[in-house]
N, C-alpha and C positions, 0 to 999 in steps of 0.2 A: 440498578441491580441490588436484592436485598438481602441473596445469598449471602451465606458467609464463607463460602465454594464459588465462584464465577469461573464457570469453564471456556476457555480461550483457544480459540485458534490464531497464532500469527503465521504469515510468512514471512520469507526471505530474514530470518533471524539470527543467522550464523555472523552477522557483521554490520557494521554502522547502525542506522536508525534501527532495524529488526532489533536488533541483542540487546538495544538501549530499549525497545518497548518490551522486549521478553522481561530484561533485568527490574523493569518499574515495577515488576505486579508483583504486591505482597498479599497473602490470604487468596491466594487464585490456583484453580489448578489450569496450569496450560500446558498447551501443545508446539512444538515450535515444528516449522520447516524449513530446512536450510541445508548447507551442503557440509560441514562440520558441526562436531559435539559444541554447544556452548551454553553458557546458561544452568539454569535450573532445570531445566525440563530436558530430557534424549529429543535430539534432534528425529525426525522424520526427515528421508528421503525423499525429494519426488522432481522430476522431468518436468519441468510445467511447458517444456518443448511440446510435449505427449498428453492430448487430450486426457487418454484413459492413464494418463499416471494421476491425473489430479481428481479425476473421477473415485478411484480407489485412493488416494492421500485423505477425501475426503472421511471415506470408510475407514480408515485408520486410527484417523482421529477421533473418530466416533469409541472406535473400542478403547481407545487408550485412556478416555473420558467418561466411559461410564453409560453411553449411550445417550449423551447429554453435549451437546454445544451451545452456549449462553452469547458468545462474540465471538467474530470473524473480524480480524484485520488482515488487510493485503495490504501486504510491502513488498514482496516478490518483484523486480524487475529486472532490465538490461539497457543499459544506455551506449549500446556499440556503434561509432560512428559508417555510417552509410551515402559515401560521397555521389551526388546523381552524376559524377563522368565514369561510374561503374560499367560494369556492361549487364543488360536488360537481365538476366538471368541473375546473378549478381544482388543488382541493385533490388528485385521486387524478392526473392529469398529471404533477404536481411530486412525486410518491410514487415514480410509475412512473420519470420520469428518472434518480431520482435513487437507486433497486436498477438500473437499469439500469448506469449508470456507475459506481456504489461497489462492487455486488456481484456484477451477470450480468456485464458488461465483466471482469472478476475472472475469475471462476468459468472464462470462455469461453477465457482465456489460462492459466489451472492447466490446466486439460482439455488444452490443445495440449501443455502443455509437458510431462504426464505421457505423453502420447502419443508421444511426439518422446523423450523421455531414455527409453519403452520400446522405441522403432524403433530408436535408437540400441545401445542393450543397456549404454547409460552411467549411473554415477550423476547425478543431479541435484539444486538448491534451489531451492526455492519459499519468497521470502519475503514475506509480508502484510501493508502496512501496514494496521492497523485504528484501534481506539482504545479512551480509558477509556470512552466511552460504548458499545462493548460490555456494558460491567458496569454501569455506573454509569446508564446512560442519558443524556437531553440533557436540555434547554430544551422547552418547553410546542412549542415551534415547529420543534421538529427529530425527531417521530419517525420519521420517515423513516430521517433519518443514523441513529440509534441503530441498528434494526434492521438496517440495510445492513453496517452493521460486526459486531454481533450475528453475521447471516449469517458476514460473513468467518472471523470466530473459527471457529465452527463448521465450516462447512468447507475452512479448516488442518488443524484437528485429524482428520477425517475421513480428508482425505489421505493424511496421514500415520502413522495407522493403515493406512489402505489398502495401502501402498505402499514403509512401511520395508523390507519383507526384498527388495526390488527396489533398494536403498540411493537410493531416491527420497525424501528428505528435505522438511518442512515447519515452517514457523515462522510465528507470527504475534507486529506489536508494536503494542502500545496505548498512544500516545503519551497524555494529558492536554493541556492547551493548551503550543503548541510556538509562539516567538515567529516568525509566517510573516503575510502580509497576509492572510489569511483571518482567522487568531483575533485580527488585531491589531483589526480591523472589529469582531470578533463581541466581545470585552472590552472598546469603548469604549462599545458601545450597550448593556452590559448594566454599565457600572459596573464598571472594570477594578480599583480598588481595595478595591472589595467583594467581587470573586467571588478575589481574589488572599488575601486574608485564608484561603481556606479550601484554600490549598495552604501546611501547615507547611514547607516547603522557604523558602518566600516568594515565590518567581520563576518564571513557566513556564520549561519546558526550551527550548532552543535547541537550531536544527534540525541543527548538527554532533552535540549531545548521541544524538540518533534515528539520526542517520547512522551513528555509529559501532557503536551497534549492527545496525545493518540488515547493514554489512559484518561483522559479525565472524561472524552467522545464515548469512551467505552464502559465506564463506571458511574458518572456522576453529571455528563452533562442534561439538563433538562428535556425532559419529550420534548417542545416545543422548540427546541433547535434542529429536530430532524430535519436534515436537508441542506444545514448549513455547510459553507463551502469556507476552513480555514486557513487564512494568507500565514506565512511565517519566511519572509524573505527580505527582512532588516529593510523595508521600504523601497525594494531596488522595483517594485512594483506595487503601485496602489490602485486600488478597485472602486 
C-alpha cells in the first residue's frame, strides 16, 4: 500500500488481539467493529449473529471511509463451549452460531470486499484472523470453533489463488492461545499450568505479538506471500 491514507476495516476490536490491531495503525484511516468505544476510531456496531447486520456494517464503513476500503481484517469471533451430551436442539444452535459469526460473518465481508477492490479496479488485503486450531483442532467441547477457523484457512487460501493476478491479496494468522479474557477464562478452567507445559516457548503470545503481524499482512507484506498461512503459537504446534 502506497497511500499515505490506507483505509481499514477491522473487526471484533473493542478487546484483546482487535484493539491491539486497531491501536498498531499509524497514518491509516480506520474503521473498527466491536461492542464498545475503544481506540482511535468510533466503534461500529453490528450483530455478525445477523446476516443483514454485516451486509449493511459493510455499508457503513464504506461511508465512514470515504467510499474507499484498502483492508479488511476479521477477527470477530466466539469461542463458547458446546458440550455434545447437549440435547440435539441445543447442541446444532450453538454449532450454527457459532460458523455463522467465526466463518459466514467472515466469508459475507471477503465476498464485499473482493467485490469492491474489483469495482474499484484497486488492489486490496484481506486479512484472516484464524487459529492453531485450524490444524491442530480444539477441546472435546469446541468443535465447532475448530472447524469455523478450519473453514477460514481454507478459504484465504481460496481467495487468493482466486484473485492474485487482480493484485487482490490474502492472508491468514493462526494465533495459539493469545493472553485476551477469552483464553484467560478458557486456561483457568482447563488447568492453565498444565496446558502451558506444552507450549515450549513457555507463555502464550500477547495480543500486540498477533497485531504486529496482522499489520505487517496488511501493509507491507510482499504480493508473493498471498496465500500464506501464519503459525504464532510459541511452538505448541509445528507445521
Amino acid at each position: 500500500m502506497t497511500d499515505a491514507k490506507t483505509h481499514i476495516l477491522v473487526t471484533g476490536a473493542s478487546r484483546g488481539i482487535g484493539k491491539a490491531i486497531l491501536d498498531s495503525f499509524d497514518g491509516s484511516d480506520v474503521v473498527a467493529v466491536g461492542h464498545s468505544a475503544s481506540g482511535k476510531a468510533g466503534l461500529l456496531q453490528s450483530d455478525f449473529a445477523d446476516p443483514e447486520d454485516v451486509s449493511q456494517l459493510w455499508q457503513d464503513a464504506l461511508d465512514r471511509l470515504d467510499g474507499r476500503i484498502d483492508v479488511l481484517i476479521n477477527n470477530a469471533g466466539v469461542f463458547d463451549p458446546n458440550p455434545i451430551a447437549s440435547s440435539d436442539t441445543d447442541w446444532l444452535e450453538s454449532w450454527n452460531r457459532t460458523m455463522q459469526i467465526n466463518l459466514t460473518a467472515s466469508a459475507q465481508l471477503c465476498r464485499l470486499a473482493v467485490q469492491h477492490f474489483q469495482d474499484q479496479q484497486a488492489t486490496g488485503r484481506i486479512v484472516n484472523i484464524a487459529s492453531r486450531a485450524a490444524y491442530r483442532g480444539d477441546s472435546p467441547d469446541h468443535w465447532h470453533y475448530a472447524a469455523s477457523k478450519g473453514g477460514m484457512v481454507a478459504m484465504t487460501k481460496t481467495i487468493a489463488r482466486a484473485y492474485a493476478s487482480e493484485e487482490i491479496l490474502a492472508f491468514a494468522i493462526c494465533p495459539g492461545f493469545t493472553m485476551t479474557g477469552m483464553a484467560e477464562d478458557y486456561l483457568e478452567s482447563r488447568g492453565g499450568d498444565k496446558l502451558l507445559k506444552d507450549i515450549p516457548l513457555g507463555r502464550v503470545a500477547q495480543p500486540e505479538e498477533i497485531a504486529s503481524m496482522a499489520k505487517y499482512c496488511a501493509l507491507e507484506a510482499p504480493a508473493s506471500m498471498t496465500g500464506a498461512v501464519l503459525d504464532a503459537n510459541g511452538a505448541s504446534f509445528v507445521r
